[in-house]
N, C-alpha and C positions, 0 to 999 in steps of 0.2 A: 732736478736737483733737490726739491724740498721732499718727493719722497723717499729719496736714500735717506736724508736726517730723520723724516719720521720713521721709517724703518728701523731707524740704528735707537731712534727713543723709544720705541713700540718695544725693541729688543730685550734693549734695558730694562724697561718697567716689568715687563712679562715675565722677563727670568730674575729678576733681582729684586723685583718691589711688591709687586702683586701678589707671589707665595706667603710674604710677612702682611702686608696690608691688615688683614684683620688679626692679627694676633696681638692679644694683651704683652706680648713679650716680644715683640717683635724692636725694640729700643733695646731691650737688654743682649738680643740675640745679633744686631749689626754693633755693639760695642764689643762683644765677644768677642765678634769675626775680626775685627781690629785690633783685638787684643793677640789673636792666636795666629789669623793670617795677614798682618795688615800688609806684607811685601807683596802677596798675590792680589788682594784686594785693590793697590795702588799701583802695578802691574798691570790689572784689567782697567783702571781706570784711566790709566797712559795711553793705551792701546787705545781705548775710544776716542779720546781726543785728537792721538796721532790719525786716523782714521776719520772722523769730521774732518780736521784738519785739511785733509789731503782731498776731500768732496769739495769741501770749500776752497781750494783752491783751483781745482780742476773746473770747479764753474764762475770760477772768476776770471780765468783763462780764456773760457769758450765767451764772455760776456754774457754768461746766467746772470749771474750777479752782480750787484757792486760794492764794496767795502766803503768806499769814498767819502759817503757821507757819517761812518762811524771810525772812521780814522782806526783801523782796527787788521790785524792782519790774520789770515784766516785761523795762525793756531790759536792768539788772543782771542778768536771768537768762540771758536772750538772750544776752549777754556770756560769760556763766560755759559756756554749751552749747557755743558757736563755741569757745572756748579746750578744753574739753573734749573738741573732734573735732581738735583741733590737736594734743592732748597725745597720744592717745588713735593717730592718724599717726604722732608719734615715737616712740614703742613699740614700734612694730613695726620699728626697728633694732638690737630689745633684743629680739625674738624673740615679741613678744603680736601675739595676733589679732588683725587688725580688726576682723572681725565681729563675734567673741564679747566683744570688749572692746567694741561701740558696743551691743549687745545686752544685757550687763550694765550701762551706761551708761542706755540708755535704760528696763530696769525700775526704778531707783535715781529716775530722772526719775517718771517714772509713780508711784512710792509717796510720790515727796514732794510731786504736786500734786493726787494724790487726796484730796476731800472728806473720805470718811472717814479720814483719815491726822491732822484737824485735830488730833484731841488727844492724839496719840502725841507 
């Protein structure tokens, strides 16, 4: 379960974050892309959540996981992940890692939808 979603974050980052990373214009050049494509832009960004979504639900089904303890349903979390790798991007104009920040990210994800974690 948890490496489909690093998969689908790996994705992200690789095609969408990492080519801009080091660019002094890389702020002006995702304000652009909003400006010029923002329906393709929030298109793909549908699409990814619809797609978490449907992982997390698929493994909440098999009892991969459990939502329980975050009162949350899987596209609400879907949601909270995508915003999460979004926030998680503008950070790194304030000097945090990507990696180590999508890496602390994703054990914070891992401990909240592990089984035994229910009654923590």
């Amino acid at each position: 379960m948890f490496s489909r979603i690093e998969l689908a974050i790996a994705a992200f980052q690789r095609d969408l974050i990492v080519p801009f990373a080091g660019s002094a214009d890389a702020a002006e050049l995702f304000d652009a892309n909003m400006t010029l494509a923002k329906d393709i832009t929030l298109a793909a960004r549908a699409r990814l959540v619809a797609l978490l979504a449907r992982a997390l639900a698929d493994a909440q089904a098999r009892n991969a996981i459990t939502l329980d303890a975050l009162k949350a349903s899987p596209t609400d979390l879907a949601g909270i992940i995508v915003a999460a790798m979004e926030g998680i991007k503008e950070a790194q104009a304030a000097g945090q890692n990507l990696l180590e920040d999508t890496q602390l990210f994703l054990r914070l994800l891992r401990l909240a939808l592990t089984r035994s974690s229910q009654g923590a």
